[in-house]
N, C-alpha and C positions, 0 to 999 in steps of 0.2 A: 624393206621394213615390214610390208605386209606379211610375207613367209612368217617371218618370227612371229609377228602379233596372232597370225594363224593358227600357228602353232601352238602357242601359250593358253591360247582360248579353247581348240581343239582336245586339249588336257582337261579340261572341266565339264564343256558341255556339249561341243562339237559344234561347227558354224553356224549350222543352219540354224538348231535348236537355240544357241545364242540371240540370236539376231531376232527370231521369234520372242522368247522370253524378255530382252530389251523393249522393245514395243509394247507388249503387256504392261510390264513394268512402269516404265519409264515414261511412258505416256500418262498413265492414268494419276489423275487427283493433283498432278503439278499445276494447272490454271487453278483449281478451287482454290488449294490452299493461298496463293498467292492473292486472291479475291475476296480473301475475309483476316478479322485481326485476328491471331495465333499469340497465346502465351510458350514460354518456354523460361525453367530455373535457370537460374545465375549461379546459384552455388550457395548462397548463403542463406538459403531458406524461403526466397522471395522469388517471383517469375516478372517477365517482362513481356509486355503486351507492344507487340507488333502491330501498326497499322495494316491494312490490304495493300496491295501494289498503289490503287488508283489516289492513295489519300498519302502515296511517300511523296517529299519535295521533288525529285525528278533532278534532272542536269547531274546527269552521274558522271561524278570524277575519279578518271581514271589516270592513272601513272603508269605507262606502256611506252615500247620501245617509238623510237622513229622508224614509219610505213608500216604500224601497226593500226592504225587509226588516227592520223593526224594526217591523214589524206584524201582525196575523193578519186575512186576507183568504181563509182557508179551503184552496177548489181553485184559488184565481185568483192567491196568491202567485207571484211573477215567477221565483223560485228549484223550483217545484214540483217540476218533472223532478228537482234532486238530492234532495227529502226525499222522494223516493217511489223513489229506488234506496236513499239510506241513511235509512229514519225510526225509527232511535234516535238520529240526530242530532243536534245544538242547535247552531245558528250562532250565534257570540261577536259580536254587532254594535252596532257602533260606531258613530255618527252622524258624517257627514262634512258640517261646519257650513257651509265654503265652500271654493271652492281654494286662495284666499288661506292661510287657519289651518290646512287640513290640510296642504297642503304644507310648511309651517312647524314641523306637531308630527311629521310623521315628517323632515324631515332635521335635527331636535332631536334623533331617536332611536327613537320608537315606532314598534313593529315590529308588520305584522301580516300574513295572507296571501296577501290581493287585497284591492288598493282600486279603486276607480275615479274618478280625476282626470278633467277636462275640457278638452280639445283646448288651448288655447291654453297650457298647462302640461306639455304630455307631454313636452317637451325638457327641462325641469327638472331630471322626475323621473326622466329617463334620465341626466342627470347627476351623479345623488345618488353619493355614496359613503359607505361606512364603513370607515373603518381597508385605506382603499386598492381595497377589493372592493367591485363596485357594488351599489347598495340593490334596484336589480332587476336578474331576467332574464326573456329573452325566454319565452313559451309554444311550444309544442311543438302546431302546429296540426291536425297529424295525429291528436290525442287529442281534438278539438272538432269531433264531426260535423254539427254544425251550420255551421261555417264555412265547407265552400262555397255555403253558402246568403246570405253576409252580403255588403253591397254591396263590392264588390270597391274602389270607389273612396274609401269611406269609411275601409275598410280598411287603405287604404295608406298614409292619415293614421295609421295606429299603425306603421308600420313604421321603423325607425333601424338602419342599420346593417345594410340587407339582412335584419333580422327582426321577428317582429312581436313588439312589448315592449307596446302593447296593443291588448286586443278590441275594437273600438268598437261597440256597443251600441243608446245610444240618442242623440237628437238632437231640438233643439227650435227654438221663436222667441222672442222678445222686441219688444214692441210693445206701442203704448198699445190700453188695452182702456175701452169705456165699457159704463152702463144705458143701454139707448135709450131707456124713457120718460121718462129724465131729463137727457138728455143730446144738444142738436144741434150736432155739429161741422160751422166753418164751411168745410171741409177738411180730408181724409182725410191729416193732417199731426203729427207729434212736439210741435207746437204746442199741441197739444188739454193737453198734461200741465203747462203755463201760461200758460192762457186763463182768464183774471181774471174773468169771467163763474161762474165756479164756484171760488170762492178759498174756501176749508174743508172743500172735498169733493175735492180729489187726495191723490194717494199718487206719493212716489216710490220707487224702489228704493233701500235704504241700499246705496249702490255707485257707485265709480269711476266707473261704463259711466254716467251720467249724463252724463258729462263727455261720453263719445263722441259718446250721441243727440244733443247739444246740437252737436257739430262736421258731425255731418250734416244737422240741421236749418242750419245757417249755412252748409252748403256746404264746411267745411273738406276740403281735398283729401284727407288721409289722417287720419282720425279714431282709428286708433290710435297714428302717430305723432306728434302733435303739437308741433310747435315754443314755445318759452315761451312766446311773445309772445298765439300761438292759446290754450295752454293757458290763461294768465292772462285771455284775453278772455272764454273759456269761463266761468272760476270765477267773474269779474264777472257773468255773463249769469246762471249758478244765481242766485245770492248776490240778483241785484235779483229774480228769480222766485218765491224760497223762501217767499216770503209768502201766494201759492196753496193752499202745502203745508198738509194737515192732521197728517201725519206721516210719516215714513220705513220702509220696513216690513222684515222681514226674513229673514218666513216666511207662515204659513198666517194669521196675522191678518188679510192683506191680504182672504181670503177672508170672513172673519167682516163687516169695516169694510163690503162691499159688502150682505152680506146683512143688514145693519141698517140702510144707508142711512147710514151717516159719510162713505162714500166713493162718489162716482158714477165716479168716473175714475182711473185708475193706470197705470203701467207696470207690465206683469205679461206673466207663462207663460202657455203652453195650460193647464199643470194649474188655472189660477183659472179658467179660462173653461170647463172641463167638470165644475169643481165647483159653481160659478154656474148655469151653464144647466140640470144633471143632477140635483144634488142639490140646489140652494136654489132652482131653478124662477125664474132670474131671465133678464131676457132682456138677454142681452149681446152689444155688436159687440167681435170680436177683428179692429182696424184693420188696413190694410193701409198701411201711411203712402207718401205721394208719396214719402219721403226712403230708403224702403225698412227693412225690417223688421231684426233684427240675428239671427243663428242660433247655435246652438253644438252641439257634438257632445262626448262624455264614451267612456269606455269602459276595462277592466280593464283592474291593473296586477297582476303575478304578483312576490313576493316572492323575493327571492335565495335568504333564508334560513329557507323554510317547510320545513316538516316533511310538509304536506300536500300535494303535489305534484299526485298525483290527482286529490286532493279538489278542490282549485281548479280544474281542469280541467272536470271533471267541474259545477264551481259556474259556469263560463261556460258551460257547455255549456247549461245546463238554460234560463241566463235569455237566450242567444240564440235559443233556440225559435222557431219560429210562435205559438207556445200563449203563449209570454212578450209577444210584439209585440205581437198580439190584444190581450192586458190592457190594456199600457202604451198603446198608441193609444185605445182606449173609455177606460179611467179617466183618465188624463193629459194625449192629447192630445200626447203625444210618439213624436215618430218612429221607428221600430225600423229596425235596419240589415238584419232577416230580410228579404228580399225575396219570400218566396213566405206572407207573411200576406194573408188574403184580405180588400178593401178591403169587398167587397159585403155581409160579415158586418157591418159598421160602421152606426153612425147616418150617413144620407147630410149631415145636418149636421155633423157632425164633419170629414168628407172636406170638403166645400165650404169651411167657417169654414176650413180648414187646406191648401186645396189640394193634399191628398194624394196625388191622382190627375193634378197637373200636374207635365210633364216640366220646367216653368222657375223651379220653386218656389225653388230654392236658388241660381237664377243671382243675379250681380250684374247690372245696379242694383239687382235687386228686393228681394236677399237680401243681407245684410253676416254671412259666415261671422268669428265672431268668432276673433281672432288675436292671437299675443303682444304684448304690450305692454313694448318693450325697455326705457323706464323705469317701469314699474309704480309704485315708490315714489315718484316726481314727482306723478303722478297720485293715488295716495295722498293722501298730505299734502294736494295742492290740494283733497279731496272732502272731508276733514278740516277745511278752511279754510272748505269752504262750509257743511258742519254745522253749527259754531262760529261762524258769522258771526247 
């Protein structure tokens, strides 16, 4: 990933000069401003006065995945930079179960003060409203000196409306992953996750995106939009496959099935493959499929109606770091949008399994950046069909 992000930045101002400018930048006037009350218009002719950091309620609640902060990992917490400007703090955290359900329980109502949704949902949740005023607003990126450090192109996938409504963060893959002493595919293909040869030892993802892998295994031209007719050939194609299946997974058990030998083969994250390889000592390939791999990207969402203005600020600021990327890359295996994390601190396995360091990592054919899905609930239902069958 670095190559590319090198690259992209090299086109404007060249690395080094970058990195300089960031600093300048990015450093300066971010404490003051947070240290004093700041108006800023609403839109209808009137401004709203901001308290300082020191005078917001504090206990920022945050809506984020699980082992994104709902955990104690010491110095290596991803959030560190904010508990070590405020450590009488306690972040209020909420587990963010999928995009699907969370997007569901905040435009039901639940209110909190950054979340962070995943790329193919950001339009969504820019269009939430409540009682007429929208569920978000934009960040103020002059208060995130980490920002000009972040891939500028990833970046602009959070921008609507000429602002940026989110940080985008982190980024990963999705691809079938096998044991290699137990496991020889006969082609580096989406095929491997129903190849009858091993029928008791797969896993698939409880998820829609089955439906997809299976339209790019078949060649279907546009896999997220699918026509009935594809879609229904799709859910026949599961439906006769399903019987490979040892189970559906829908979190970290995937990890455990491999480390006991239930499962030799799955669709799964990097984070199963460097909890595999790092922590359970197991030797696994993270495929590369002919059909191409599928990615996705996630990153903060700032609440209309928080009270902690700073605080959330200040809460991306920490986990855009270098220091945050570093983690997230070694433990996870997930891509960080900081560009100046340094790759050569990494296991050079990790960079290699993940091509970190190739500039064509996230092109198409090789890469399916995952994207909205304008009937979602068709696709639904049919995954539903295949469960239940």
């Amino acid at each position: 990933m670095m190559g590319e992000l090198e690259r992209m930045l090299s086109q404007r101002l060249g690395r080094r000069d970058f990195i300089r400018y960031a600093s300048i930048v990015g450093g300066a006037g971010v404490l003051a401003a947070c240290r004093r009350a700041t108006q800023r218009p609403v839109g209808d002719g009137t401004t709203l006065t901001r308290p300082p950091v020191e005078q917001e309620p504090g206990a920022l609640e945050v809506f984020d995945w699980t082992g994104y902060g709902d955990d104690v990992y010491g110095d290596a917490i991803l959030w560190k930079g904010y508990k070590n400007r405020f450590p009488a703090e306690d972040i209020q955290y909420t587990v963010f179960k999928d995009d699907d359900s969370s997007y569901v329980k905040v435009a039901a109502g639940q209110r909190f003060d950054v979340a962070h949704p995943c790329g193919y949902r950001f339009q969504d949740w820019v269009n939430l409203e409540d009682a007429g005023a929208p569920v978000l607003q934009p960040w103020d990126t002059s208060l995130i000196s980490n920002f000009p450090n972040l891939n500028p192109s990833l970046e602009q996938a959070g921008q609507f409306n000429g602002q940026q409504y989110f940080i985008v963060a982190d980024w990963g893959f999705a691809a079938p992953m096998y044991l290699a002493d137990k496991v020889e595919p006969r082609e580096d293909s989406w095929s491997l996750l129903w190849d009858e040869r091993y029928s008791g030892k797969i896993s698939w993802w409880d998820s829609l995106n089955m439906l997809v892998v299976a339209g790019y295994y078949h060649g279907v031209p546009d896999p997220w939009a699918m026509t009935d007719a594809e879609l229904e050939e799709m859910k026949n194609f599961l439906i006769d496959k399903k019987k490979v299946v040892r189970f559906f997974w829908t979190g970290t058990e995937i990890d455990q099935a491999f480390k006991t030998g239930d499962v030799y083969i799955a669709y799964a994250w990097p984070a199963s493959w460097t909890v595999g390889t790092y922590y359970n000592k197991l030797n696994l390939v993270y495929m590369q499929p002919k059909e191409g791999r599928t990615s996705w990207y996630c990153g903060f969402a700032l609440f209309n109606d928080t009270d902690n203005y700073y605080h959330a600020h200040e809460y991306a600021n920490a986990w855009t770091s270098a220091r945050s990327g570093q983690w997230l890359l070694a433990n996870y295996g997930y891509g960080h949008t900081n560009t100046t994390v340094d790759l050569t601190k990494l296991d050079p396995g990790l960079v290699e399994t993940f091509s970190l360091d190739d500039p064509t990592v996230l092109d198409e054919p090789r890469t399916h950046v995952e994207r909205p899905i304008e009937r979602r609930d068709v696709y639904n239902e049919l995954w539903e069909e295949v469960k239940a069958a």
